[in-house]
N, C-alpha and C positions, 0 to 999 in steps of 0.2 A: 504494500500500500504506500503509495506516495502523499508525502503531508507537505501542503504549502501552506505559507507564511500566509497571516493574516493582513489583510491591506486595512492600513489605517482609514481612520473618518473623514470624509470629504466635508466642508464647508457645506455644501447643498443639504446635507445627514445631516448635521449638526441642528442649522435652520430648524428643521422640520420636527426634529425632537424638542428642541425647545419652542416651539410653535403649539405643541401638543402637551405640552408641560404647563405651559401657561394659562393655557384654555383659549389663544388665539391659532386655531386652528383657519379661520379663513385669511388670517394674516390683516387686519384691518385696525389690529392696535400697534402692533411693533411693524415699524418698516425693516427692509432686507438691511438696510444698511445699522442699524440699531442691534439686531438679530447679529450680524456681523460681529459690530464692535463688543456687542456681551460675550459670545464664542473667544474674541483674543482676547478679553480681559479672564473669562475663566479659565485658560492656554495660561495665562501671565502668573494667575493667583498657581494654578494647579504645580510648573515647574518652579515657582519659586516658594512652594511649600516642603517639595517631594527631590528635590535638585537633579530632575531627570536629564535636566541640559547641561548638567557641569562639564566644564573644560578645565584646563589649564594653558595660561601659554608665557614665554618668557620675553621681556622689556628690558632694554639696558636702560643705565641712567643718562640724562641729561646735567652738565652743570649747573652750581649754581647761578641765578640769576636774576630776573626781574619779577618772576613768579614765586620764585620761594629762594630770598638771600643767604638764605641760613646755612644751607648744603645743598647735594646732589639730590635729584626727583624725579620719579619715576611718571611719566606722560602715557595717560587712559588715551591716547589721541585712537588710537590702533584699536581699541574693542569698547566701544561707547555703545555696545550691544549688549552691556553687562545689565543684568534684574537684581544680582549681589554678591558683591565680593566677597566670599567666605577664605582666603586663605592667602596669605601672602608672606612669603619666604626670600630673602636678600641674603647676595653671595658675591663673590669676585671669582674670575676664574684665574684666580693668580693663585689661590687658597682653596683646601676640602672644606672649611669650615663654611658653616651655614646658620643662619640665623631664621629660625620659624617670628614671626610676629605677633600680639596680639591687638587687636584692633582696640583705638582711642578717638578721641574725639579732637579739637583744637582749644574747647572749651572745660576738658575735663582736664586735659595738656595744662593752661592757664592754673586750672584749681590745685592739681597737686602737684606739679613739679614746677617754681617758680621759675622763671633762668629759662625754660625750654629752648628756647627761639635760639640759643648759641651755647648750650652745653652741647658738649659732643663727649663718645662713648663707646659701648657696644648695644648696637641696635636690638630695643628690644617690643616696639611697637610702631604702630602704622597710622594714619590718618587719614581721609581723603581732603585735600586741601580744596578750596574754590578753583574752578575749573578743570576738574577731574585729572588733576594731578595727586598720586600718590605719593609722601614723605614719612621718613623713619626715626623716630627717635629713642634713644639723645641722637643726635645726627653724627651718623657717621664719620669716624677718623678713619686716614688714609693708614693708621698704624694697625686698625682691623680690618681693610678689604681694600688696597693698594689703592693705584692709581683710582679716581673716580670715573674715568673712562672705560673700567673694566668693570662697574660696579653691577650685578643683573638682578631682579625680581623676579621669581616665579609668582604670577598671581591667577588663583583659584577664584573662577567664578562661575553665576548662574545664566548660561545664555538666553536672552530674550529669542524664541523661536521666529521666523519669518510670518510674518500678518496673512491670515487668510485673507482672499480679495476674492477669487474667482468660486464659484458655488463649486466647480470641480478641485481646487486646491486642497489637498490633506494636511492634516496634524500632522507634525514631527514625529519622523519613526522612532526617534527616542521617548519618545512617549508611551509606552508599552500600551500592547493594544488592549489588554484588558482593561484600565483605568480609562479609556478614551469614552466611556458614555457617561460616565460622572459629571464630566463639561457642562452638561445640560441644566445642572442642577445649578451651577458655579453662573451659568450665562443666564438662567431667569431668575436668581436672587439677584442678578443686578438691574436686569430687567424691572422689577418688582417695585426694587429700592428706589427709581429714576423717581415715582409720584411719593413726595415724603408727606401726603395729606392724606392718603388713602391705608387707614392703620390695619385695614385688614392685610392689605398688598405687602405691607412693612412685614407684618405675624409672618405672611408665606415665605416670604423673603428671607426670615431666617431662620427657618423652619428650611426651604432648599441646600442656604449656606451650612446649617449644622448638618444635613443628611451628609453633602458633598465632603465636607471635614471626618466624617465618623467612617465614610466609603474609604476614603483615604488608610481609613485607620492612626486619627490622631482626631 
């Protein structure tokens, strides 16, 4: 017996279920494009619960300069496709040594470590700075990871999947097919949620989102 691989849900599927879900089954409350954007908003909620899009990929540094004086920084310019960074690790390829990070803020930065902005160190946390530059503090010395020319990030994150457009376009094969009809649940709670005067619409609404949460298994 020959087993083929299941073919993800089309955009046109998706519609339709949540058309029947909602009880607009002749389609005359939710327009396609509405239907639409609820389908990638529950796609957006679903991987960045489950991190079914996780990548990794490696960034060398930039020096310092007019976006961040302080030290070397590592430029988001290349994956502005991220839903959320879970994981960022800095290293030089002059050295085995590695540095895992744990994520901070700029304002928690500020509270507990005064001085931040020009102590330097060994790196032991990350930030996203204004305009999706990533920086490490204490900031980097060239006496832990050489030249700053050779200084690299690996950073861990959750890929935003590409936007359904066309009714024939599928879900992300990374998306395991079995979890693919929960969406439904995830795209008419927002549906639901759009009239915040109608408290009946609100009750279903998240009465959908916890179904969709508990399918998940969380």
């Amino acid at each position: 017996m020959t087993v083929t691989a299941l073919s993800s849900f089309t955009l046109g599927h998706l519609q339709t279920d949540v058309q029947y879900l909602t009880g607009d089954v002749q389609g005359t409350r939710y327009s396609l494009a509405l239907l639409t954007d609820a389908i990638n908003f529950a796609i957006k909620v679903m991987v960045g619960k489950m991190g079914y899009t996780y990548v990794e990929t490696q960034i060398t540094a930039s020096a310092a300069g007019s976006l961040f004086p302080y030290g070397p920084y590592f430029s988001l310019s290349t994956i502005l496709d991220y839903i959320e960074i879970r994981r960022v690790v800095i290293s030089s390829d002059t050295t085995s040594a590695i540095y895992p990070l744990s994520k901070t803020t700029l304002s928690q930065e500020d509270m507990n470590y005064l001085g931040w902005r020009t102590t330097q160190g060994v790196p032991q946390r990350w930030a996203i700075l204004e305009g999706n530059i990533i920086v490490a503090f204490p900031v980097p010395m060239a006496t832990y990871l050489g030249n700053p020319a050779t200084w690299l990030a690996r950073i861990g994150y959750v890929q935003q999947p590409a936007l359904l457009t066309a009714t024939s376009d599928t879900v992300d094969a990374r998306i395991p097919f079995q979890v693919q009809p929960y969406l439904k649940y995830a795209a008419a709670s927002w549906l639901l949620a759009l009239d915040n005067s109608d408290a009946t619409a609100l009750q279903t609404s998240r009465v959908f989102m916890d179904s969709f949460i508990a399918y998940l298994g969380g």
